[in-house]
C-alpha positions as CSV (number, residue, x, y, z in Angstrom):
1,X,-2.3,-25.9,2.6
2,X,0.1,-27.3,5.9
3,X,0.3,-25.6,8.8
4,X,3.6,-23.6,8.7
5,X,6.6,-24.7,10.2
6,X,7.7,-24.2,13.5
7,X,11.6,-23.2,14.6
8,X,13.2,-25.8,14.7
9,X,11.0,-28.4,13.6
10,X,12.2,-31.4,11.9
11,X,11.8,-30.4,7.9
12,X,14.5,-33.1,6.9
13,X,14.6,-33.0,2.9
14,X,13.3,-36.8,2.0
15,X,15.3,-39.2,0.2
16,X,15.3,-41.0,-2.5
17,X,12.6,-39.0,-4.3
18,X,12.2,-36.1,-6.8
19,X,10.7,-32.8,-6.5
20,X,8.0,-30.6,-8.4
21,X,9.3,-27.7,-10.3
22,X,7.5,-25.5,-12.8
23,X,9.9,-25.1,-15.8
24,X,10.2,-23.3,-19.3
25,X,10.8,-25.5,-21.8
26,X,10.6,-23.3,-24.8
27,X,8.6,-20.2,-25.9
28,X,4.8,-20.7,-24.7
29,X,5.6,-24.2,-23.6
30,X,5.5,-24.3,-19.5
31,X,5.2,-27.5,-17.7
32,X,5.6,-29.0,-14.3
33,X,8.4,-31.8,-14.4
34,X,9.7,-33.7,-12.0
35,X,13.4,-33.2,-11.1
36,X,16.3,-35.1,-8.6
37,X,16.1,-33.6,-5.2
38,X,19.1,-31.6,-3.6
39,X,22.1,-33.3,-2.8
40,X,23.5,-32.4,0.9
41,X,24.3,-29.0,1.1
42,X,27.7,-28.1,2.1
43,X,29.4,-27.1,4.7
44,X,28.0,-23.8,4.0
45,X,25.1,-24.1,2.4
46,X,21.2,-24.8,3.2
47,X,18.6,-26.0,1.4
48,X,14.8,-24.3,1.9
49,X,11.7,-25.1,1.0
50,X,10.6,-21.7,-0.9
51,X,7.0,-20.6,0.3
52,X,5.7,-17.5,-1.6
53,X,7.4,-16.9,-5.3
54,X,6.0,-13.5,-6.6
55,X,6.2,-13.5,-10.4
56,X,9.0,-11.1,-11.9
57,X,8.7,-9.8,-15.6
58,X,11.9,-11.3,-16.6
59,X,10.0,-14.8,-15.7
60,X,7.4,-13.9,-18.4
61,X,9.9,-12.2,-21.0
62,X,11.8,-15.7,-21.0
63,X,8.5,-17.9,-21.7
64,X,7.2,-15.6,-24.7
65,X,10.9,-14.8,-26.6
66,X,12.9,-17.7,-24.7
67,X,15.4,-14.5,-24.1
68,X,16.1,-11.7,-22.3
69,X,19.5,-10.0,-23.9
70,X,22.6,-12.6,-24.4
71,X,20.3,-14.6,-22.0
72,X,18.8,-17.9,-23.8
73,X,16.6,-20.4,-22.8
74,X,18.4,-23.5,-24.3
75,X,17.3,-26.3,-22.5
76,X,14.1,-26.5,-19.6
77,X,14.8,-24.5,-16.9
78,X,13.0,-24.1,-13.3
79,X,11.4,-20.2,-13.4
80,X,11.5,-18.3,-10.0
81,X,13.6,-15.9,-8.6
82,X,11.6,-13.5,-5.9
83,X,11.2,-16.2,-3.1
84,X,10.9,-16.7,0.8
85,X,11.2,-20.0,1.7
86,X,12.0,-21.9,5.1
87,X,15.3,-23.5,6.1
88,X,15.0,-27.1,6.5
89,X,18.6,-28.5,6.1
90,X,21.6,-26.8,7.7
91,X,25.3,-27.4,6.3
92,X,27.6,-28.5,9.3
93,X,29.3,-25.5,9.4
94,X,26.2,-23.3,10.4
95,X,25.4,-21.8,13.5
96,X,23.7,-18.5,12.1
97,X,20.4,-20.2,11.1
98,X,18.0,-22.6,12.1
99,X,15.9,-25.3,10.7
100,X,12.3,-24.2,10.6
101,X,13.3,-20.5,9.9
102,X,11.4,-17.8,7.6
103,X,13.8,-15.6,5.2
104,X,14.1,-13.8,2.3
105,X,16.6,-15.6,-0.6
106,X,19.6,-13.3,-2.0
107,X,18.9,-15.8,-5.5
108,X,22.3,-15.0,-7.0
109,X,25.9,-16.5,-6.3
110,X,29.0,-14.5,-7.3
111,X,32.6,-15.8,-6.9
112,X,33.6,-14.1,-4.3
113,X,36.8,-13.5,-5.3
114,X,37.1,-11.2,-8.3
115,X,37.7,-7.6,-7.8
116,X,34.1,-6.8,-8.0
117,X,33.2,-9.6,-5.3
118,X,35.7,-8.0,-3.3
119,X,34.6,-4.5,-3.5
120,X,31.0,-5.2,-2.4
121,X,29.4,-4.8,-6.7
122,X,29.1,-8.7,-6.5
123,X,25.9,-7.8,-8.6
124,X,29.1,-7.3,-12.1
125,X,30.7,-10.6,-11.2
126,X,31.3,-12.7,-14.6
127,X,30.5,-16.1,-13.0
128,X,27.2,-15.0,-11.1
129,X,24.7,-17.7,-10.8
130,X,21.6,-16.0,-10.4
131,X,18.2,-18.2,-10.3
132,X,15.9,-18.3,-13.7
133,X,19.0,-17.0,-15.5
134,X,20.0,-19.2,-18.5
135,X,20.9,-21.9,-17.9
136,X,20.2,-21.5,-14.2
137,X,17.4,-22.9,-12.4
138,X,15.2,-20.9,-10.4
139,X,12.9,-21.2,-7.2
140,X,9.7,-22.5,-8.3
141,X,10.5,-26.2,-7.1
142,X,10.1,-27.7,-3.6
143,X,13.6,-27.6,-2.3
144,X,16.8,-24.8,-3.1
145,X,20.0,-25.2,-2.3
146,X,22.0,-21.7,-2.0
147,X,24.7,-20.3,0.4
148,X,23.6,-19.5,4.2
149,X,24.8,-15.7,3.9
150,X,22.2,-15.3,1.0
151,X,18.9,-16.3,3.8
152,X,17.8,-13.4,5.6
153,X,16.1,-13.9,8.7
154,X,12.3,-12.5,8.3
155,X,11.6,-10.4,11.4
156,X,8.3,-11.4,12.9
157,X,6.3,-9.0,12.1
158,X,6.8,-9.7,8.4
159,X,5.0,-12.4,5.9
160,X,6.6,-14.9,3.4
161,X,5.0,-12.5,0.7
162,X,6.8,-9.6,1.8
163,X,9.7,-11.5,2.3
164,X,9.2,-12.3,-1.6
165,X,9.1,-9.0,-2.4
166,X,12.2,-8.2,-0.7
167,X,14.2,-8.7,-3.9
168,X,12.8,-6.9,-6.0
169,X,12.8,-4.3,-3.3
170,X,16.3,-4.2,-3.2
171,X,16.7,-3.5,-7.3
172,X,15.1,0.0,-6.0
173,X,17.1,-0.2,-3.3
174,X,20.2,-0.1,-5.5
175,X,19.1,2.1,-7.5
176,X,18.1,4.8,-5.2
177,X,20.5,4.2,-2.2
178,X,23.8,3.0,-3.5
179,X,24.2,4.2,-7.1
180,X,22.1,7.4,-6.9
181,X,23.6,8.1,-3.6
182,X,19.9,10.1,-3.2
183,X,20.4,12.8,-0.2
184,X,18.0,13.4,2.4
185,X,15.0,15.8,0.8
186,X,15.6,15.1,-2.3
187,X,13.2,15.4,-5.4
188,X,12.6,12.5,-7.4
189,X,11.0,11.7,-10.6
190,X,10.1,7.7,-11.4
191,X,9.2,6.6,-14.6
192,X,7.5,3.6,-14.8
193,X,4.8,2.5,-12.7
194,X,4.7,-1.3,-12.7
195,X,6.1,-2.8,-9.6
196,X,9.6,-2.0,-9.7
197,X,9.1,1.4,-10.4
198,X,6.2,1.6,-7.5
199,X,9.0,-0.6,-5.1
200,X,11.2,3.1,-6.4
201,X,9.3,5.4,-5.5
202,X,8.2,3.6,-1.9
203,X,11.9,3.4,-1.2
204,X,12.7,7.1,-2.4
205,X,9.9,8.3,-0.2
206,X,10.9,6.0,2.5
207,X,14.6,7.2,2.6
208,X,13.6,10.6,3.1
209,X,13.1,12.5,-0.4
210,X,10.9,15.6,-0.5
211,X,8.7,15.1,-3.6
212,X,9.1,11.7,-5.4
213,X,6.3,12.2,-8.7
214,X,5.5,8.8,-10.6
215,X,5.1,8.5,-14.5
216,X,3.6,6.4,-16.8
217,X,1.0,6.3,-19.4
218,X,-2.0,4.8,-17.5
219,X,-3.4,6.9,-14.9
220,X,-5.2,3.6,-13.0
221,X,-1.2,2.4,-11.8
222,X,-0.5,6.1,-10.9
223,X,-3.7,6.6,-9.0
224,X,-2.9,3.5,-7.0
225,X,0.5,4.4,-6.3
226,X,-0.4,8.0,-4.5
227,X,-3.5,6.1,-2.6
228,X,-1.2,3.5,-1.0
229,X,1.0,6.0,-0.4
230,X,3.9,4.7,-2.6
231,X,4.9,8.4,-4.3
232,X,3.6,11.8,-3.5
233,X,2.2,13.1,-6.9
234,X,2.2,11.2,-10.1
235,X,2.2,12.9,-14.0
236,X,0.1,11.2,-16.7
237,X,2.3,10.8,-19.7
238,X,0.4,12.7,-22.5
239,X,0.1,11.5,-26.7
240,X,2.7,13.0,-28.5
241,X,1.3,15.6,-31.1
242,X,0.6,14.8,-34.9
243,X,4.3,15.1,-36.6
244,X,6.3,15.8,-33.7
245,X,9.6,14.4,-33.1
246,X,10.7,12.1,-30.1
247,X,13.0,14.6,-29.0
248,X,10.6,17.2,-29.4
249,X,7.6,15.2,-27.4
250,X,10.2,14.3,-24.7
251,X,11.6,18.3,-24.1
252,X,7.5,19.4,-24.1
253,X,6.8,16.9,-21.3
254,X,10.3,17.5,-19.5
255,X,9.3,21.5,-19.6
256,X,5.7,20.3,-18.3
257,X,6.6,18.4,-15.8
258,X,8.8,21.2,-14.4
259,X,6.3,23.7,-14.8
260,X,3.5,21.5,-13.0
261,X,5.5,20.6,-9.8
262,X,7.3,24.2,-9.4
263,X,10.6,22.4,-10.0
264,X,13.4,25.1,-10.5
265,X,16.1,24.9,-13.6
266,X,19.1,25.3,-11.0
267,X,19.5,24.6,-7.3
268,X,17.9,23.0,-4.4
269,X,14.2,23.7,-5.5
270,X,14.8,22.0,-8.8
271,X,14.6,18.4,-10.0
272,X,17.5,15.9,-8.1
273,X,17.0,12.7,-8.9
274,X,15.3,10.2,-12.1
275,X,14.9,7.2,-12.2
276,X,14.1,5.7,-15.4
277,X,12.4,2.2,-14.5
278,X,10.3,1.7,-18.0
279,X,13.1,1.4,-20.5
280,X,11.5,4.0,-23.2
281,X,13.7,5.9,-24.9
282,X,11.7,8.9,-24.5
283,X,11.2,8.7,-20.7
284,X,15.1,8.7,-20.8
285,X,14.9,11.8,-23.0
286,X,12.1,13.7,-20.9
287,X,14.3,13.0,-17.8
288,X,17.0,14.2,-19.0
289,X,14.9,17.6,-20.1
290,X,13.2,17.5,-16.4
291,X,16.4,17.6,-14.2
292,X,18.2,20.7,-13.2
293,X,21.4,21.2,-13.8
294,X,23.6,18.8,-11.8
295,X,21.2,16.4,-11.4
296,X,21.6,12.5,-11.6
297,X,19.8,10.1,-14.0
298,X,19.4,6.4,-12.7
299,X,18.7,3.8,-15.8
300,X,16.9,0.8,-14.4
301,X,14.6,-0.4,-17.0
302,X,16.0,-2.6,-20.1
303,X,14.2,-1.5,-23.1
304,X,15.9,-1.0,-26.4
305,X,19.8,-1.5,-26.7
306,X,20.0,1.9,-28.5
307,X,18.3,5.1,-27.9
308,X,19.0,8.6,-29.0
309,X,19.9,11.2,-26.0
310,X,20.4,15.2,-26.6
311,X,24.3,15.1,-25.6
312,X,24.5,18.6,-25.8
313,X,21.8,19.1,-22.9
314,X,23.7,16.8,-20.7
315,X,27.2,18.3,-21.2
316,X,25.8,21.8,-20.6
317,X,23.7,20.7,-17.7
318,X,27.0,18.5,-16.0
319,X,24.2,15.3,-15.8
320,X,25.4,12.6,-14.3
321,X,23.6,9.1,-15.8
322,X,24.3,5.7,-14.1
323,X,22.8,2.3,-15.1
324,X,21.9,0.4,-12.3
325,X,21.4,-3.7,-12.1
326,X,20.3,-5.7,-9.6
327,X,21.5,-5.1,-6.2
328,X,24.5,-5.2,-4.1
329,X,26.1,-5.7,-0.9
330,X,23.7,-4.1,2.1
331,X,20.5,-3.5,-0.4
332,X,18.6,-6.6,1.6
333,X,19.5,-5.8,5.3
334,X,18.2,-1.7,4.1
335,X,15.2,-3.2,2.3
336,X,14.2,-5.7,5.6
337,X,14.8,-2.6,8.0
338,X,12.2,-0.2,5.9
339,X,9.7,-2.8,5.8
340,X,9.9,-4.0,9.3
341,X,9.7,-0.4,10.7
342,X,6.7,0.6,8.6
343,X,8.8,3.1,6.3
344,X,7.8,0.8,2.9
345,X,4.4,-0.7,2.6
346,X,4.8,-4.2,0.5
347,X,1.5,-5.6,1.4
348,X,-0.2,-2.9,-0.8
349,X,1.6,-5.0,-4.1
350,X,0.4,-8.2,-3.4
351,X,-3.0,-8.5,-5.6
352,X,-3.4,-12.3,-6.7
353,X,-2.2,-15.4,-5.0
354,X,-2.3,-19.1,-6.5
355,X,-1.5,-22.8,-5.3
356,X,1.3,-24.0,-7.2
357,X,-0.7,-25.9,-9.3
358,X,-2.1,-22.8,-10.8
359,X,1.3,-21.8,-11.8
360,X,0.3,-21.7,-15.4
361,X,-2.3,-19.1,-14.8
362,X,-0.6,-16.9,-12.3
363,X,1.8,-16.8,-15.5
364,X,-0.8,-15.7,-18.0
365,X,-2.1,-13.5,-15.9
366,X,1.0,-11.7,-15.0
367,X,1.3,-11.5,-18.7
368,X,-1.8,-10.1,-19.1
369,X,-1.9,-7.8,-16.3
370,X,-5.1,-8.7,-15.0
371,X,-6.3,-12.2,-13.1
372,X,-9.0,-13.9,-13.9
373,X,-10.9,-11.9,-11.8
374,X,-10.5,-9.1,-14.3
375,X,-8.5,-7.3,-11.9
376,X,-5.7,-5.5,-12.1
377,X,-2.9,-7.4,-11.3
378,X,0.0,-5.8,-9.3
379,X,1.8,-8.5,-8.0
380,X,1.1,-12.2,-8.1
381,X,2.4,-14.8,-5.7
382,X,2.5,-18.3,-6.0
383,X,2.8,-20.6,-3.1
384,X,5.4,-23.6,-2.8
385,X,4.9,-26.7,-3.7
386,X,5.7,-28.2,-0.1
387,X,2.0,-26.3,0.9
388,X,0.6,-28.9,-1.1
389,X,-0.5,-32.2,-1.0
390,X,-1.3,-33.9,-4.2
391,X,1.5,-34.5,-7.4
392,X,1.5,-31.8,-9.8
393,X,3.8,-33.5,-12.3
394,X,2.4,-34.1,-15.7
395,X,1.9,-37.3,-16.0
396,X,3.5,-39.0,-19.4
């Protein structure tokens, strides 16, 4: 690996040369490939060289189906979206930044313009360009080019990892802060303990809730959340009973779950806020069973594009249930400030790093869920290509 970069050091992009990137070509085909490097950026634009990449599920979902939603793989495309990097060219109109500088990248572009743009949900635009989106190229590559108001600074007491994790930081933040609107002391339930539901219940417990209980089926995530201090409590998900009923398996583990934690049917000692970040159907269900009435349900997780919900329950309880995607204007600045005063702990994610040349098998095992090591993988990172020395491109 270089030694990192200093401020202000001369990081000129070369000319006349290509780059490395680590594309998808197709389902279970992933290659390194050689691509044209950035043009000059414009007046207000930078390019960066992207440093630590942490691997995203939506990376992994695209190399086994070749799909996420109306969102096909059609032709290669560059994977990466959760990325540090360092400035190292400057459009001319750019006085904010310098060359040599650690941030966090915003990786999607919006108009600007539409109604949405303009009302700070950027995050609906139509035209978003968001990186390792079909057919957009993402981050695992030596140089990005993206606007100047999407690079935030990295305060010094922060790594490039965390910086990585900063995006998918601000999905919880989202979530939690801007479509929940979660009040001071509340109580929060997460479902979903892989790391964007561990990055909700951090932020939850970081902005102040009471009680915020994790969920999922395997106890190892749920033990690791309470003992890095990411949620308070967590619930085990139990097997559903021979011949019983979604609905009915979701209303037995709602009831439990109140019973367990002492959460109250009505007022301020009850259930506030869910946040469903798994996708299941019945995790939906046994939120909506858990809340009290007037609570709020936050849908995060894309699992299947129809499930069943009791509407009765929700009319007679006055829910209120918002989908939440991506993040929006002010989720980045919040998610910096809780890191960099110690109110969020992202070091605790990080669990495997690899040189870019090992992109493949940070990729399998972020599939797999383990590293080679036969450890649990949390989070993976992979570092850029820049850190590195020797081609990576397959030769033909």
């Amino acid at each position: 690996m270089s030694a990192p970069p200093q401020l202000g050091e001369d990081l000129t992009v070369p000319s006349g040369k290509t780059q490395t990137a680590f594309v998808v070509r197709g389902i279970d085909d992933v290659a390194f490939e050689e691509r044209p490097l950035p043009a000059e950026p414009g007046p207000d634009d930078v390019v960066v060289a992207p440093k630590s990449i942490t691997l995203c599920g939506s990376d992994n979902h695209y190399i086994s189906h070749g799909r996420i939603g109306d969102f096909i793989v059609e032709k290669p495309m560059v994977l990466g979206h959760e990325t540090a990097a360092v400035v190292t060219k400057l459009g001319k109109n750019l006085t904010n930044l310098k060359v040599g500088q650690r941030v966090a990248l915003e990786p999607g572009k919006s108009c600007r313009v539409c109604s949405d743009c303009k009302s700070g949900y950027y995050n609906r635009c139509s035209e978003m360009v968001f990186a390792a989106t079909p057919p957009f190229d993402g981050t695992l590559t030596s140089f990005y080019t993206l606007p100047a108001d999407l690079c935030y600074p990295l305060p010094d007491n922060m790594s490039l990892e965390e910086g990585a994790l900063i995006e998918p930081m601000s999905v919880a933040i989202h979530a939690v802060h801007k479509v929940a609107q979660m009040q001071h002391a509340a109580n929060v339930l997460v479902f979903g303990a892989g790391p964007v539901g561990l990055l909700t219940c951090a932020v939850a417990k970081g902005l102040g809730a009471r009680q915020v209980i994790a969920v999922d089926v395997q106890e190892s995530r749920l033990k690791f959340a309470k003992e890095q201090g990411l949620a308070y409590d967590y619930y085990v998900s139990p097997k559903a009973n021979e011949g019983e009923s979604r609905m009915d398996y979701s209303k037995r583990c709602g009831e439990d779950i109140r019973k367990r934690f002492g959460f109250d049917e009505r007022g301020p000692g009850g259930l506030d806020l869910v946040v469903d970040c798994s996708g299941a159907e019945v995790c939906v269900q046994t939120g909506i069973f858990a809340l009290r009435h007037g609570g709020t349900l936050i849908t995060v997780g894309m699992g299947a594009p129809e499930i069943t919900l009791p509407v009765h329950l929700i009319l007679v309880k006055e829910l209120t249930i918002k989908g939440s995607f991506r993040y929006g204007a002010g989720c980045y600045r919040l998610a910096l400030d809780l890191v960099a005063r110690g109110a969020v702990n992202l070091k605790a994610l990080i669990s495997h790093r690899y040189a870019f040349k090992d992109a493949k098998l940070a990729f399998e095992a972020n599939k797999a869920g383990k590293g080679q090591d036969g450890k649990p993988l949390t989070k993976a990172v992979i570092f850029g290509p820049t850190d590195e020395d020797s081609s990576l491109v397959e030769k033909k």
